[in-house]
VEXDREN-2710 file (C-alpha; in Angstrom, 1 decimal):
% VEXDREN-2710
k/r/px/py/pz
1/UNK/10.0/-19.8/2.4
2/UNK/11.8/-19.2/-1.2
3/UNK/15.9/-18.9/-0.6
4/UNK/17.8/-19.0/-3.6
5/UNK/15.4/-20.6/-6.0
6/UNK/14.9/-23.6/-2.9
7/UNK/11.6/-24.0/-1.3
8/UNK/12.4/-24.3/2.9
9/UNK/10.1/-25.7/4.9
10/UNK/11.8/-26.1/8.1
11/UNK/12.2/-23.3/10.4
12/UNK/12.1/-22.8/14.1
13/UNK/8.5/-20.8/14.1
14/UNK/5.1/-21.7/12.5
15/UNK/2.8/-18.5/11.4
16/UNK/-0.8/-19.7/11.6
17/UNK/-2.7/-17.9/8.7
18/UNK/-6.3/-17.0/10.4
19/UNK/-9.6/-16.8/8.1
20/UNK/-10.8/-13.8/9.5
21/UNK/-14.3/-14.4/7.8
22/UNK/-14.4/-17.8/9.9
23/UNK/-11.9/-17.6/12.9
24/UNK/-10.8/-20.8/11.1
25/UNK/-7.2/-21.4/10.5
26/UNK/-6.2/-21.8/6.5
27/UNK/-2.9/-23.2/7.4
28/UNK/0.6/-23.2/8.3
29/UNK/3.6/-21.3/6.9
30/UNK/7.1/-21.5/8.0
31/UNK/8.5/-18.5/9.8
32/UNK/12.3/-16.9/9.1
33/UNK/14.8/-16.7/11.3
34/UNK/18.1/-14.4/11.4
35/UNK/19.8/-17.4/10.4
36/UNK/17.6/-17.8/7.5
37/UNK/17.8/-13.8/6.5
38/UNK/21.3/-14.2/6.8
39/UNK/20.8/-16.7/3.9
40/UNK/18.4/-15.0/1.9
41/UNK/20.6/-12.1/1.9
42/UNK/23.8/-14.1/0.9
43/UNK/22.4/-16.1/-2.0
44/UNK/20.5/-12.6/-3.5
45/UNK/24.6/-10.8/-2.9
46/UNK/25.7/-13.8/-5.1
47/UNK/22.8/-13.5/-7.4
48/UNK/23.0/-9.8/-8.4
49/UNK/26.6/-9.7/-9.3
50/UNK/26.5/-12.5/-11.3
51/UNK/26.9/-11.7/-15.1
52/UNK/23.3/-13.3/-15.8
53/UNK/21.6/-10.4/-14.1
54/UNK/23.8/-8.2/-13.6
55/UNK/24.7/-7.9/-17.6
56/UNK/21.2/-9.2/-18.6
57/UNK/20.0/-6.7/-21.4
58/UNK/17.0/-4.8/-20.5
59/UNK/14.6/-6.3/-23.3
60/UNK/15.7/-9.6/-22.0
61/UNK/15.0/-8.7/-18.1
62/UNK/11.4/-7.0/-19.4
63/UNK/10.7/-10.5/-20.8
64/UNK/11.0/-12.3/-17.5
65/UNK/8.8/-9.1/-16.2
66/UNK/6.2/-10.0/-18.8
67/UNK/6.2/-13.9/-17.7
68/UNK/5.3/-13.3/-14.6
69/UNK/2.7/-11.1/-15.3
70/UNK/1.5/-13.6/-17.4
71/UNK/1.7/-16.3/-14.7
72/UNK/-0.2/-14.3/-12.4
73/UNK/-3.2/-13.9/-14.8
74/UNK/-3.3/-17.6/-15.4
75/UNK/-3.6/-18.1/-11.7
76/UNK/-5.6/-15.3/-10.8
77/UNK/-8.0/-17.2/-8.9
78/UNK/-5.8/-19.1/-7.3
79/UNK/-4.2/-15.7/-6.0
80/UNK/-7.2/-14.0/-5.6
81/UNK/-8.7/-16.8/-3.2
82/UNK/-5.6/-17.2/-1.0
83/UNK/-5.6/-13.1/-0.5
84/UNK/-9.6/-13.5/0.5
85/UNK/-9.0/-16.4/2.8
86/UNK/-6.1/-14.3/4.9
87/UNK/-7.5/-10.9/4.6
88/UNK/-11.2/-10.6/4.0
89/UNK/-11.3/-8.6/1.1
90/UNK/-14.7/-9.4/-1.3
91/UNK/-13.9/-11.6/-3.9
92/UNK/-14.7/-8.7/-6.2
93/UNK/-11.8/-6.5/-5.1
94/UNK/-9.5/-9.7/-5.1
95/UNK/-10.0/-10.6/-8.6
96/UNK/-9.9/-6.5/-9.4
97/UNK/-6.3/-6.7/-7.4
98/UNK/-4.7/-9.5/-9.4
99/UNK/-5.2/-8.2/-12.4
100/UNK/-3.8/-4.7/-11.0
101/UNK/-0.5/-6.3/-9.7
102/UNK/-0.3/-8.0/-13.2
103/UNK/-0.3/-5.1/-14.9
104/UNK/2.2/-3.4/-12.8
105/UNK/4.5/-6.1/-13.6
106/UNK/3.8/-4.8/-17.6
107/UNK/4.2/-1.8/-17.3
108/UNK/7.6/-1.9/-15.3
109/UNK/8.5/-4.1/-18.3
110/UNK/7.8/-1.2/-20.4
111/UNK/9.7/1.3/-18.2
112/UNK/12.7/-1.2/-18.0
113/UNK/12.8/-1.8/-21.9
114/UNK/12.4/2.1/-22.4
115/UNK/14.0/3.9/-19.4
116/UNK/17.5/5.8/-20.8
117/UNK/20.5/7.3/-19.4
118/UNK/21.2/11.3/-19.8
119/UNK/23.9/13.2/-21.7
120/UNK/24.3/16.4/-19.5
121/UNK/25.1/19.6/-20.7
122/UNK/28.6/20.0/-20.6
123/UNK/30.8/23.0/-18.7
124/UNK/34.2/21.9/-20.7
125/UNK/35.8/20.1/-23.3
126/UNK/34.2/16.6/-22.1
127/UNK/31.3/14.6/-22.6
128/UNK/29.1/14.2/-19.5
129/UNK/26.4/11.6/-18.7
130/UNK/24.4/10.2/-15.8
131/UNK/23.7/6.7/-15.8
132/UNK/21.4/4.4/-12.9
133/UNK/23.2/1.6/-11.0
134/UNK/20.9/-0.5/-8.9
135/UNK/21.5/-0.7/-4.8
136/UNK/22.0/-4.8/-5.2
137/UNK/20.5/-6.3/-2.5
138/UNK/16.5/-4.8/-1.6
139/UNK/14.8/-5.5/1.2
140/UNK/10.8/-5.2/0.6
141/UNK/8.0/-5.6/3.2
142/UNK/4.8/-5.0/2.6
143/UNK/1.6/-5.2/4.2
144/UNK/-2.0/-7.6/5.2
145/UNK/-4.4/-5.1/3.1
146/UNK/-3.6/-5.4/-0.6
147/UNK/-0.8/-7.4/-0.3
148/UNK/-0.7/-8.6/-4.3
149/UNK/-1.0/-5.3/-5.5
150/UNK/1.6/-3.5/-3.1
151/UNK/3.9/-6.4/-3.5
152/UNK/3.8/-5.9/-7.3
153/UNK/4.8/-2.1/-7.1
154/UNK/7.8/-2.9/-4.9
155/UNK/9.3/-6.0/-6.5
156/UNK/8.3/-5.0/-10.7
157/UNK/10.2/-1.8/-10.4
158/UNK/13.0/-3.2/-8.1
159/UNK/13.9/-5.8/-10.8
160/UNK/13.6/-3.7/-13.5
161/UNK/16.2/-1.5/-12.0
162/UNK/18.9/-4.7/-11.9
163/UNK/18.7/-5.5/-7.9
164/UNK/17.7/-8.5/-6.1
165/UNK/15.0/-8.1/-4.1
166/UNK/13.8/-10.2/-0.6
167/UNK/10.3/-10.0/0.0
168/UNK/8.8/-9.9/3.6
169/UNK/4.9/-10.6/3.7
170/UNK/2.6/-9.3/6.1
171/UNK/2.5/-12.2/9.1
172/UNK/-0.8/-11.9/8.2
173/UNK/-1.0/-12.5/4.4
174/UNK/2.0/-14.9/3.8
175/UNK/0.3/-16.9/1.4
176/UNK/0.5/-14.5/-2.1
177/UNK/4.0/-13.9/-1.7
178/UNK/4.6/-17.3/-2.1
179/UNK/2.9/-17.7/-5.0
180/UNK/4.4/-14.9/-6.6
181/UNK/7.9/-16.2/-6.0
182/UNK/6.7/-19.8/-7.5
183/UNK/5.7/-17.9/-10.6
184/UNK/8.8/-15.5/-10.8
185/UNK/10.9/-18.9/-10.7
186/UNK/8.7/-20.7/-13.6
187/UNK/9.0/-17.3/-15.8
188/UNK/13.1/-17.7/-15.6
189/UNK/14.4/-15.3/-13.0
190/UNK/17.6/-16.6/-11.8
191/UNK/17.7/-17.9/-8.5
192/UNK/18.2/-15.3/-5.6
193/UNK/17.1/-12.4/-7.4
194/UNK/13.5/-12.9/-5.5
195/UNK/13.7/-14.6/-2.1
196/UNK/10.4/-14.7/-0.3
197/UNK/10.9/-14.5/3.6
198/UNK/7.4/-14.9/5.4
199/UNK/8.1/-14.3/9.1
200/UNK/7.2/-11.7/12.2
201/UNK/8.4/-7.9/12.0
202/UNK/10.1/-7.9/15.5
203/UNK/12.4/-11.1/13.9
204/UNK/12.5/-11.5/10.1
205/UNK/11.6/-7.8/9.5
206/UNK/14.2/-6.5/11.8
207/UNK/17.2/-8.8/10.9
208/UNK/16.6/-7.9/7.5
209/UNK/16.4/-3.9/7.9
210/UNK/19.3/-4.4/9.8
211/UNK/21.7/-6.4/7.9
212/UNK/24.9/-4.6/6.4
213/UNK/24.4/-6.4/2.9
214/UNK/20.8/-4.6/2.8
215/UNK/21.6/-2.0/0.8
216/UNK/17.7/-0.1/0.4
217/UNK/14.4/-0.9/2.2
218/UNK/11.1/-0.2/0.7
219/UNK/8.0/-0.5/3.7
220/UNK/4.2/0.1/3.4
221/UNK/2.7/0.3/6.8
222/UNK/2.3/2.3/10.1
223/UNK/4.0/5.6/10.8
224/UNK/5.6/4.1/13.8
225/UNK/7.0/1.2/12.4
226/UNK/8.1/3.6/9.4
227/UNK/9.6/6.1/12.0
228/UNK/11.9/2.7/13.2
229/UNK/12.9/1.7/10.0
230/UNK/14.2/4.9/9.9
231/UNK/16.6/5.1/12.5
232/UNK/18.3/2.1/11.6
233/UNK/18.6/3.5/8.1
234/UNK/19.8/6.6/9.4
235/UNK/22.7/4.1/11.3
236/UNK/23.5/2.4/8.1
237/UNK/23.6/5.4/5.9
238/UNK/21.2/3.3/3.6
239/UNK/17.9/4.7/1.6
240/UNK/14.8/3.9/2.8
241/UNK/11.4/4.3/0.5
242/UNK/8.0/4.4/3.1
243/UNK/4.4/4.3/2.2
244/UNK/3.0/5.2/5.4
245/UNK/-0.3/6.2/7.0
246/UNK/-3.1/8.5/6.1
247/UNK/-6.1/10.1/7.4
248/UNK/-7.3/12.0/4.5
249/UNK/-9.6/14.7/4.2
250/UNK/-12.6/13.9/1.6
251/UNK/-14.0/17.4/0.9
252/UNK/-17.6/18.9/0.0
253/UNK/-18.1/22.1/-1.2
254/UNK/-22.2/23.6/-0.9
255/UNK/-21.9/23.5/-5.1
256/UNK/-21.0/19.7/-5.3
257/UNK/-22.3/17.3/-7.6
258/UNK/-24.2/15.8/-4.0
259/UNK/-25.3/12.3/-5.8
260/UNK/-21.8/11.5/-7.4
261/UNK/-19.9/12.9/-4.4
262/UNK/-22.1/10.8/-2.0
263/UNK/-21.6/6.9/-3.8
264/UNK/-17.7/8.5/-4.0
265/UNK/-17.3/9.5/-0.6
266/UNK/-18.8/5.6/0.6
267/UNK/-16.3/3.9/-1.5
268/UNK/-13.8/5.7/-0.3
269/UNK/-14.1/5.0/3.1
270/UNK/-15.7/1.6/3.1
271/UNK/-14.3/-0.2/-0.1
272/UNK/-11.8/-2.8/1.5
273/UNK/-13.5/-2.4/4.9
274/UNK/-11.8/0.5/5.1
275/UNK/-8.6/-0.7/5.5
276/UNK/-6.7/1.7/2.9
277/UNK/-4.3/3.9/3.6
278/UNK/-5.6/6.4/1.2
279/UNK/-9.1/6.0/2.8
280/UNK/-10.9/9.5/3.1
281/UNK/-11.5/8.8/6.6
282/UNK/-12.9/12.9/7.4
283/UNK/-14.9/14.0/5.7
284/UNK/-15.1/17.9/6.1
285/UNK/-18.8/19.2/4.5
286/UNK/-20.1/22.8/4.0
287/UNK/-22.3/23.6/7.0
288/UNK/-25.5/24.5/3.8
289/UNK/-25.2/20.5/3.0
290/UNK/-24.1/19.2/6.1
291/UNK/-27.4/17.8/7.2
292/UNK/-28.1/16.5/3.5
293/UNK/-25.2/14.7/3.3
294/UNK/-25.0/13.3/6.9
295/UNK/-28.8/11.8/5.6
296/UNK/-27.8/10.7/2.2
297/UNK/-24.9/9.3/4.0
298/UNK/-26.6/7.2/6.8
299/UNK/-28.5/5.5/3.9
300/UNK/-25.9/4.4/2.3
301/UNK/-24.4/3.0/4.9
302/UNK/-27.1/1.3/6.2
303/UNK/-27.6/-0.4/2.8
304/UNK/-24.1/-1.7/2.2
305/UNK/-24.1/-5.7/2.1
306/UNK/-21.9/-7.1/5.0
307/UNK/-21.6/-10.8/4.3
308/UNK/-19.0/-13.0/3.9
309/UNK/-16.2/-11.9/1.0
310/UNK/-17.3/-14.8/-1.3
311/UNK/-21.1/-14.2/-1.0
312/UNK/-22.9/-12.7/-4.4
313/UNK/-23.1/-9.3/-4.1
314/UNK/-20.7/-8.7/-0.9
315/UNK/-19.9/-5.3/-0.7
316/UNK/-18.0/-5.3/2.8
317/UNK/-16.3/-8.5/4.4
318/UNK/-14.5/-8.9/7.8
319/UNK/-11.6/-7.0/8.8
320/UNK/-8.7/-8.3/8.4
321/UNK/-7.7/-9.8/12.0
322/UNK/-9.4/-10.2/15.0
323/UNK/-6.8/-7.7/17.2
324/UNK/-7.7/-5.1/14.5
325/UNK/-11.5/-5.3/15.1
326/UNK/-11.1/-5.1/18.8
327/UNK/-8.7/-1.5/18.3
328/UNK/-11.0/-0.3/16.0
329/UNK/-14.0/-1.0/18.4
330/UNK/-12.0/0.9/21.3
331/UNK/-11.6/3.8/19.7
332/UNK/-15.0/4.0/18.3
333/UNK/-16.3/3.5/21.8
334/UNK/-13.7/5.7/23.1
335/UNK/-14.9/8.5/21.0
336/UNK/-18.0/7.8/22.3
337/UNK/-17.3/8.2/25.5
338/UNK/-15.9/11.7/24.6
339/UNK/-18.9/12.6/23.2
340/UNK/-19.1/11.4/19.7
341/UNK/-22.4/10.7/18.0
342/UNK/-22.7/7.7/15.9
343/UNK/-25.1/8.2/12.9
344/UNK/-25.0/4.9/12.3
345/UNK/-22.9/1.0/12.7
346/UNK/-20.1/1.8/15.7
347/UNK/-21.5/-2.3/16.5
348/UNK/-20.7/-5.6/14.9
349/UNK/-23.4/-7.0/12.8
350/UNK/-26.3/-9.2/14.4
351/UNK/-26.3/-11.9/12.3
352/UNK/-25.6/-15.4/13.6
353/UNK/-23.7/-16.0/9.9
354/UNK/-20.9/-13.6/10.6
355/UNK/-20.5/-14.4/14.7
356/UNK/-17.7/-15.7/14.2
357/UNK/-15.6/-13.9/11.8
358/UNK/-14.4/-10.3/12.7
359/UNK/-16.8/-8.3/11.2
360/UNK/-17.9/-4.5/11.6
361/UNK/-20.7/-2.2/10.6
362/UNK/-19.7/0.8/8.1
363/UNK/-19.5/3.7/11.2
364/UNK/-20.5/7.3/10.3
365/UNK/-19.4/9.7/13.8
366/UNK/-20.5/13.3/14.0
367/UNK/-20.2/15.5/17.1
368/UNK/-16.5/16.2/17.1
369/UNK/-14.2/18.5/16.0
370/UNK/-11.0/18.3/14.0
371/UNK/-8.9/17.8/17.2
372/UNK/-10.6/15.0/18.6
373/UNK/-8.8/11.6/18.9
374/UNK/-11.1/9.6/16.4
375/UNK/-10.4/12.4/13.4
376/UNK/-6.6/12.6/14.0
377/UNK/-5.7/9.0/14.4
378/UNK/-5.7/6.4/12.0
379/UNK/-8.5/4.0/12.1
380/UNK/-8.1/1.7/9.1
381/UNK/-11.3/0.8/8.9
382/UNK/-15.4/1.3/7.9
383/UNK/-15.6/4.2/10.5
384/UNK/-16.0/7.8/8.6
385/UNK/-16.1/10.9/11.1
386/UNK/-17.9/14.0/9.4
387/UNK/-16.9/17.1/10.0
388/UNK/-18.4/20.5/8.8
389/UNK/-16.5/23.7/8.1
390/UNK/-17.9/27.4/7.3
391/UNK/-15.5/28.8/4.2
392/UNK/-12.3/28.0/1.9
393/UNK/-10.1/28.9/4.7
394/UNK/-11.9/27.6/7.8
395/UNK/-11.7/24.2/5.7
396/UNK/-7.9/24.8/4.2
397/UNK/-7.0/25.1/8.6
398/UNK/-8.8/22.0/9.6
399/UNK/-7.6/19.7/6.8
400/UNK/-3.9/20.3/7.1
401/UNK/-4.5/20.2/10.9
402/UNK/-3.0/16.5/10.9
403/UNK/0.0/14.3/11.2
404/UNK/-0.6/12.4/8.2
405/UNK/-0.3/14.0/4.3
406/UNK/-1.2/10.7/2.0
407/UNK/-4.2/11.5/-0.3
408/UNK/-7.3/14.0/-0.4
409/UNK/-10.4/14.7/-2.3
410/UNK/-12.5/17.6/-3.1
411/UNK/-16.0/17.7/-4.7
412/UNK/-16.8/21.4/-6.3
413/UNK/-18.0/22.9/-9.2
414/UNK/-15.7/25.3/-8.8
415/UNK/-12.7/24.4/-11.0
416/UNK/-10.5/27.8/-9.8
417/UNK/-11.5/26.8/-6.2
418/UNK/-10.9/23.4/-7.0
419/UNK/-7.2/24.1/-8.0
420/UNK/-6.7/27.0/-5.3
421/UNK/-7.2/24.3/-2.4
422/UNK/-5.8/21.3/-4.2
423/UNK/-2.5/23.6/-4.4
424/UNK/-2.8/24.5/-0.8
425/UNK/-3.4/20.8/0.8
426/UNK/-0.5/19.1/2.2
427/UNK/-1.2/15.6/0.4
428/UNK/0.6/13.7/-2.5
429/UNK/-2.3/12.7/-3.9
430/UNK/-5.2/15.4/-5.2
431/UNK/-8.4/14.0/-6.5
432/UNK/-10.7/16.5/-7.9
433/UNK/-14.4/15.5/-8.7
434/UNK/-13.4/11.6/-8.1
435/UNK/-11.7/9.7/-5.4
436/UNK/-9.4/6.3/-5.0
437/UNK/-8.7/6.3/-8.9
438/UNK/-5.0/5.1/-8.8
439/UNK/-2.7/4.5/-12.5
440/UNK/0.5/2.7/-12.0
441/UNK/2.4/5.2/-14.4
442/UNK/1.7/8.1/-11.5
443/UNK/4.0/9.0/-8.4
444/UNK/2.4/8.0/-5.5
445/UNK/3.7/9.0/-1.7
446/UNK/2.8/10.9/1.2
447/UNK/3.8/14.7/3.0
448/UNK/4.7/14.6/6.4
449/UNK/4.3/11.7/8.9
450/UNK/2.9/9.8/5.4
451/UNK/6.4/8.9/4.2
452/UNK/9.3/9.2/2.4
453/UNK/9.6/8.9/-1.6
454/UNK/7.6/7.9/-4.4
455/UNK/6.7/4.8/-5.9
456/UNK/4.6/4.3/-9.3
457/UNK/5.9/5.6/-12.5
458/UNK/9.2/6.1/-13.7
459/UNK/10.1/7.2/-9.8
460/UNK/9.2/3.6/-9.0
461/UNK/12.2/2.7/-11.0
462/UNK/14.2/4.9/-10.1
463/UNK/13.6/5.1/-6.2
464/UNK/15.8/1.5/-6.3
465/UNK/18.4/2.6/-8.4
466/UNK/21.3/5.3/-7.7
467/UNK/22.9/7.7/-10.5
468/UNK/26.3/7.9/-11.3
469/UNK/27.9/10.7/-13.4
470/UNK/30.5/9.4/-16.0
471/UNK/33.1/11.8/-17.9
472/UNK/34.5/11.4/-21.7
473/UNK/37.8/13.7/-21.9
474/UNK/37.8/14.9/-25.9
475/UNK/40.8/16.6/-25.3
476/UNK/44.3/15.6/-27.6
END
């Protein structure tokens, strides 16, 4: 672990990192303990009142931004590798992830070098204006399924806003945390202003959430752990920003473009394995397609490459641990059990290669409705369930019908229908004619049990920073 610019190797608990493509174990990482938070969150206090951050000019801070983006390119397949051997993905989406979290790191450089205070209009003989203090010290924990890229969009913006920032990792996916807080250290940021803390949620997690000097959380995960991370920010009075789940509805109008909309709607759902939070995971279909699509569909599926992440032309790998693969097979055969019709996968994949890594088929269900079990939880992973619907407003009911409110899509060539149901759907996200395409300089966040805030864009920046009006008397 990485406190105050030291690297700590002893601890009281190991985390084993798991190949999940293998069953294999990559290695060992040291695990923090409350005494060790308790550290962490003393030296990053010290460190973000200390004149050489806290007074650091913003060109100057935008640098250090710019260094570690640059040392993140020049190890990108160092960083790339280390996320495939912990979580699975393809080495396509790996290398395709680096270079995303790089870029974040750029273009919060821009944003900090850029980003102004306000003059407000003015009720008096006075000049107003609102200016943006950081919170100091930020907790951020992230999670095992793009860990680079969501650790980038936590910790760029955080430091561009003039806090120090602890970092918790996924127990999972440890290891790119690490290297990002070697590289933040070799492109100049003073010690303690990035403390990487790998550990378990019920220890490390909790003793940072809950720790007085905390003064802001940022989580990406599940709703549940969100919904606890809550509470104790409710206790503390402190600000929370959460990235939660998603079980977004993928939409298909009768006058689609059916070819585009088809190759869309299968990277939506099985890019990553699945295991996206902004995965269109129901797909709702007009009844004159349905059959078309469930077809077009089934082929697809059946013709995606399941191998291992670093084998040419992968398309699928494992998921990410081997507990995950065993909840996503109950509730597949759960669902089956109640009924459920499985077009195609709902199995692992018979070949000897893969036996021992935890591997699933792309899963298309049919046979349900909208309230079944299997379209209103969140699967987070290769399994799609397809759902038809008769009109506009049949299909504006059943979407909404869910706890989560992350992303959508809708395929039409409609463009007044497009923007009469994009306005009506309780999601942050709206893609129209296109799906999964994410910019950096965008607000991203959820409705409803989906989360609290934004991040991306100039709200990135601003969701870890607090504004404070100031007052010029012109009076005498």
């Amino acid at each position: 672990m990485l406190i105050n610019g030291e690297w700590i190797e002893k601890s009281s608990q190991k985390l084993e990192s798991i190949n999940p493509a293998t069953g294999g174990v990559n290695h060992e990482v040291a695990a923090a303990d409350k005494s060790q938070v308790d550290d962490a969150v003393a030296s990053a206090k010290a460190a973000v009142a200390k004149p050489a951050w806290r007074n650091m000019l913003p060109h100057v801070r935008a640098g250090i931004l710019h260094k570690i983006a640059d040392g993140m390119t020049a190890n990108s397949e160092k960083f790339a590798r280390l996320q495939m051997m912990e979580n699975g993905k393809v080495w396509s989406e790996c290398v395709a992830q680096v270079a995303s979290a790089a870029a974040s790191f750029r273009y919060y450089a821009g944003v900090c070098e850029t980003l102004g205070s306000e003059v407000t209009p003015s009720r008096g003989n006075y000049l107003s204006m609102t200016v943006y203090e950081p919170y100091g010290v930020i907790t951020a924990i992230t999670p095992w399924n793009s860990p680079m890229t969501m650790e980038a969009q936590k910790v760029a913006p955080a430091l561009a806003g003039g806090n120090a920032v602890i970092l918790k990792p996924s127990e999972v996916t440890p290891s790119p945390a690490l290297e990002l807080g070697r590289i933040a250290l070799a492109a100049g940021l003073p010690p303690g202003i990035l403390n990487v803390l790998p550990g378990t949620g019920a220890v490390t997690g909790a003793a940072l959430v809950e720790h007085k000097d905390v003064r802001m959380v940022s989580f990406t995960g599940g709703t549940e752990s969100g919904r606890r991370i809550a509470e104790v920010a409710a206790r503390k009075l402190m600000p929370v920003g959460l990235e939660l789940g998603g079980k977004s509805p993928h939409i298909l109008f009768a006058d689609a473009d059916i070819k585009a909309a088809i190759a869309s709607v299968s990277g939506g759902i099985f890019e990553g394995t699945g295991q996206s939070c902004v995965a269109g995971s129901r797909l709702f279909v007009q009844k004159a397609i349905h059959e078309r699509v469930v077809e077009e569909l089934t082929k697809v599926a059946k013709s995606l490459k399941v191998d291992l992440p670093d084998a040419p032309g992968a398309q699928m790998g494992p998921l990410a641990s081997f507990p995950h693969r065993d909840k996503i097979e109950k509730m597949v055969n759960d669902a089956k059990l109640a009924g459920a019709r499985i077009f195609t996968g709902g199995t692992r994949p018979d070949d000897s290669r893969l036996a021992k890594g935890s591997f699933y088929l792309p899963t298309l269900i049919g046979g349900v409705d909208n309230r079944a079990a299997i379209a209103q939880q969140e699967i987070f992973g290769p399994v799609l369930v397809i759902i038809p619907f008769e009109d506009e407003e049949d299909l504006i009911a059943q979407a909404n019908d869910s706890a989560f409110g992350l992303a959508s899509g809708i395929w039409t060539a409609d463009y007044r229908r497009a923007w009469r149901v994009a306005r009506r759907l309780e999601a942050g996200t709206v893609w129209i004619n296109t799906y999964k395409q994410l910019s950096v300089a965008t607000p991203f966040g959820g409705f409803k049990d989906s989360g609290i805030g934004r991040e991306k864009g100039i709200s990135g920046v601003r969701l870890y920073q607090q504004s404070k009006g100031i007052y010029f008397g012109m009076e005498g």
